[in-house]
C-alpha positions in Angstrom: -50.7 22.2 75.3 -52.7 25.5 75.8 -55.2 24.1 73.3 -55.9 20.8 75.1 -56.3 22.8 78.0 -58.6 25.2 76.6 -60.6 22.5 75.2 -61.0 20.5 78.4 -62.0 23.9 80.1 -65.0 23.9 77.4 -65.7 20.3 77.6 -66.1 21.0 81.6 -68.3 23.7 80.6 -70.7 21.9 79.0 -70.4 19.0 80.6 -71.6 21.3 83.8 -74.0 23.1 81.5 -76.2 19.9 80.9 -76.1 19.0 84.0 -77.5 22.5 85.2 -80.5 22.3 82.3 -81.1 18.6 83.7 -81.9 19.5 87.2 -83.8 22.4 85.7 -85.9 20.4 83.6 -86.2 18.2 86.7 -87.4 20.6 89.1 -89.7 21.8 86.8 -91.2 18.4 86.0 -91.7 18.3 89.7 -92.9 21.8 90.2 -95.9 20.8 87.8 -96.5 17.4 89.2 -97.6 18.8 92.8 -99.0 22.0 91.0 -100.8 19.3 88.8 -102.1 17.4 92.6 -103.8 20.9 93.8 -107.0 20.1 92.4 -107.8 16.8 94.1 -106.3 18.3 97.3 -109.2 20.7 97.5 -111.3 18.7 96.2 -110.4 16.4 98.6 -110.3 19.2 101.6 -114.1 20.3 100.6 -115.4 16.9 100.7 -114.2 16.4 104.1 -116.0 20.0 105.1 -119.2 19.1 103.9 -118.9 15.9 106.2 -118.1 17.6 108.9 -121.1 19.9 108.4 -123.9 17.4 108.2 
């Protein structure tokens, strides 16, 4: 009986512990996406100030 529950206890844990590395490799997916989307925002941001200049 102590077994099975030690067992599900580890199964639990690892169960929790991909979950945890999914939403990390998530979050860093979408960390890098928008980090990714800088460029054309400034590039974007500096087109409409030289507009606004001439």
């Amino acid at each position: 009986m102590y077994l099975n529950i030690i067992n599900n206890i580890r199964h639990e844990s690892k169960r929790k512990n991909k979950k945890t590395d999914y939403l990390l490799e998530q979050e860093k997916n979408n960390l890098e996406n928008e980090s990714s989307q800088i460029p054309m925002i400034m590039l974007a941001l500096f087109t409409i100030q030289s507009f606004m200049e001439t």
